[in-house]
N, C-alpha and C positions, 0 to 999 in steps of 0.2 A: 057815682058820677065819674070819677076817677079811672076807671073800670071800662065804662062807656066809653070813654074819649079815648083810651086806648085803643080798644077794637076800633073805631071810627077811622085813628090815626095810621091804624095797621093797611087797612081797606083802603085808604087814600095812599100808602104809600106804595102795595102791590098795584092799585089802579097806576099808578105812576112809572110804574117798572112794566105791567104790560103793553101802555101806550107804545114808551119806547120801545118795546121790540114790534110791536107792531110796525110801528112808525120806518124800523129798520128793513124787516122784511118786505115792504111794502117797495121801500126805494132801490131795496136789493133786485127786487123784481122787477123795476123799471128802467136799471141799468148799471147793475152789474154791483159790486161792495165797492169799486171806486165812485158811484153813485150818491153813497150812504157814506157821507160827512156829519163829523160830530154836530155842526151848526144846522145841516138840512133833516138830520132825525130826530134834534131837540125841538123845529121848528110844526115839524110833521107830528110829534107828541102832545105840542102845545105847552113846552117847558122851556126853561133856560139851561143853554148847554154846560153850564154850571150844575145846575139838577141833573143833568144827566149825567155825567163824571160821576157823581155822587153813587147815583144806582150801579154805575159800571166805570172802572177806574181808567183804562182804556178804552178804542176802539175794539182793539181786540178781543176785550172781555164780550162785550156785546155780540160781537160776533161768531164768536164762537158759542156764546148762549142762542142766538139764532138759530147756527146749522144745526146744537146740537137737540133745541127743540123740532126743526122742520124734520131731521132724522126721525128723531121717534114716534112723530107722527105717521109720515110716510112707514116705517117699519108697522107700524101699529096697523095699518092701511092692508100691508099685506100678509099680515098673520092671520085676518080678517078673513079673506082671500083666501087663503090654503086652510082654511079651517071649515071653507063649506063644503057639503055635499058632492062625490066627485071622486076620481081614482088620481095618483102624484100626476100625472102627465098632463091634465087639466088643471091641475093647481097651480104646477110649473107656467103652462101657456099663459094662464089667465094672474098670475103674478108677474111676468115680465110684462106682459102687453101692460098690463096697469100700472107698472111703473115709467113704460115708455111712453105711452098717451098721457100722463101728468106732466112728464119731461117737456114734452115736445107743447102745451098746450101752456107751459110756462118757460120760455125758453132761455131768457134772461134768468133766472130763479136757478134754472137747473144748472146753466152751464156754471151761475157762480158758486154752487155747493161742489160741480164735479170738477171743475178744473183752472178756472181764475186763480191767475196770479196773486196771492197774498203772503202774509207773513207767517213767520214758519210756525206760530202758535195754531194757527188756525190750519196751516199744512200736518200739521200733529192732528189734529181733531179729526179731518178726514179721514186720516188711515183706523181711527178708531169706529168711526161712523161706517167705513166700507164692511170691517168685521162684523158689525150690528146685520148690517144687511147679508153678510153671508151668513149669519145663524139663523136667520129665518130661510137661507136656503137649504140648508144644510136639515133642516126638520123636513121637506119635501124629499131631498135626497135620499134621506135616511127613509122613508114610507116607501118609495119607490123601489130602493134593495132591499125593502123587508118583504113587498106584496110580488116581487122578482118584476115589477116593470120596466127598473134599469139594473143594469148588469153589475156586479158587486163593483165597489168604487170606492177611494177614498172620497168621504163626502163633505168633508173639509175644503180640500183641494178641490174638488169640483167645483163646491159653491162657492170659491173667492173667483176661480177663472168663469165662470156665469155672470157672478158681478162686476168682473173685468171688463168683461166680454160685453156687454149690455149697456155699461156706463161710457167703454169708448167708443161706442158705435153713436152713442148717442153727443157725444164732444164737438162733432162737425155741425150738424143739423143745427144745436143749439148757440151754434156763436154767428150763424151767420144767418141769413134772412131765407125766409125758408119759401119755398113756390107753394102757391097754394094747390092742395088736391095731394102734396107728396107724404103725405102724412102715413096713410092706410099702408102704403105700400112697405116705407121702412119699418113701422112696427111688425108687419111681418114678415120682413125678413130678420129679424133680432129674433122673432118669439118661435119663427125655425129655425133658425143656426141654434139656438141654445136649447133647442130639444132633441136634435139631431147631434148635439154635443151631449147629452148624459145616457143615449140610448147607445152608442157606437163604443163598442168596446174593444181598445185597443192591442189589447195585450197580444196576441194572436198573430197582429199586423208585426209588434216591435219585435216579436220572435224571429219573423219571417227576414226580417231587414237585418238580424245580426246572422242569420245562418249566414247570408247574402254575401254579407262582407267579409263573411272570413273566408268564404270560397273563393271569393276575386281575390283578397290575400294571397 
């Protein structure tokens, strides 16, 4: 019996911890982490903001368990994505467009994972969370200079400036009110500039521009 009640009490206490992040995520989506107050995600879980401290000692703690759940999801999303059938250059397309059409289709949600103002706990978690996502780019990169579809590369460096690159395009759109119908268009202009960025190889060009200048020297 003893035993019982244990499991039971384990099961009511994880119910109780994923309310609140639900509860979190849900109001972060609705407007922004200054949205999600200790008193409005104890309320949205159905607890007392007393229980809630309990599960997470902070705001902070909370939140940072949010983005760092939504991250792995999302990464999860797109390793999914580049693991079907398909040569890197369609795995590339069809992983940005999918991360920008979730972006853009939760636009409150995203801008506060990419760029809302917070505390610097949670500005530490990003730059950890941005890495996450350049190692799933970095596995497309790496296929793409193996089968010669993109040009030898560091694919480290590439895939942080892809997720750079994809994550500030998308900063504007998602803090401010967006026209309906402009949706199609900006995702494909993210899902070509960042393909036209791993196929274009530079070296060639940087050569040309230092002969350049030492001649004008």
């Amino acid at each position: 019996m003893a035993y019982r009640r244990s499991l039971e009490m384990q099961k009511r206490l994880a119910g109780n911890r994923q309310r609140i992040l639900l509860a979190a995520r849900s109001l972060i989506a609705e407007g922004g982490f200054r949205n999600a107050t200790i008193t409005a995600v104890a309320a949205g879980a159905g607890l007392s903001t007393g229980a809630v401290y309990r599960y997470f000692p902070s705001k902070a703690d909370l939140f940072v368990e949010v983005l760092t759940n939504a991250v792995e999801r999302e990464c999860g999303i797109l390793r999914e994505v580049i693991a079907r059938p398909g040569n890197s250059m369609t795995h590339l397309q069809e992983a940005v467009e999918s991360f920008a059409r979730r972006a853009l289709a939760g636009p409150q949600l995203a801008y506060a994972f990419i760029v809302e103002p917070v505390d610097p706990e949670i500005e530490t978690v990003r730059l950890v969370c941005r890495r996450k996502f350049s190692k799933v780019f970095e596995t497309v990169l790496k296929q793409g200079v193996a089968s010669g579809e993109f040009p030898k590369q560091s694919v480290e460096v590439g895939a942080a400036c892809l997720v750079g690159a994809f994550t500030e395009a998308l900063v504007r759109p998602t803090a401010l009110t967006k026209k309906p119908g402009s949706d199609a268009k900006l995702v494909d202009e993210i899902v070509h500039f960042c393909c036209r960025a791993v196929v274009c190889s530079g070296h060639s060009s940087r050569r040309s521009v230092r002969r350049k200048t030492k001649t004008v020297s």
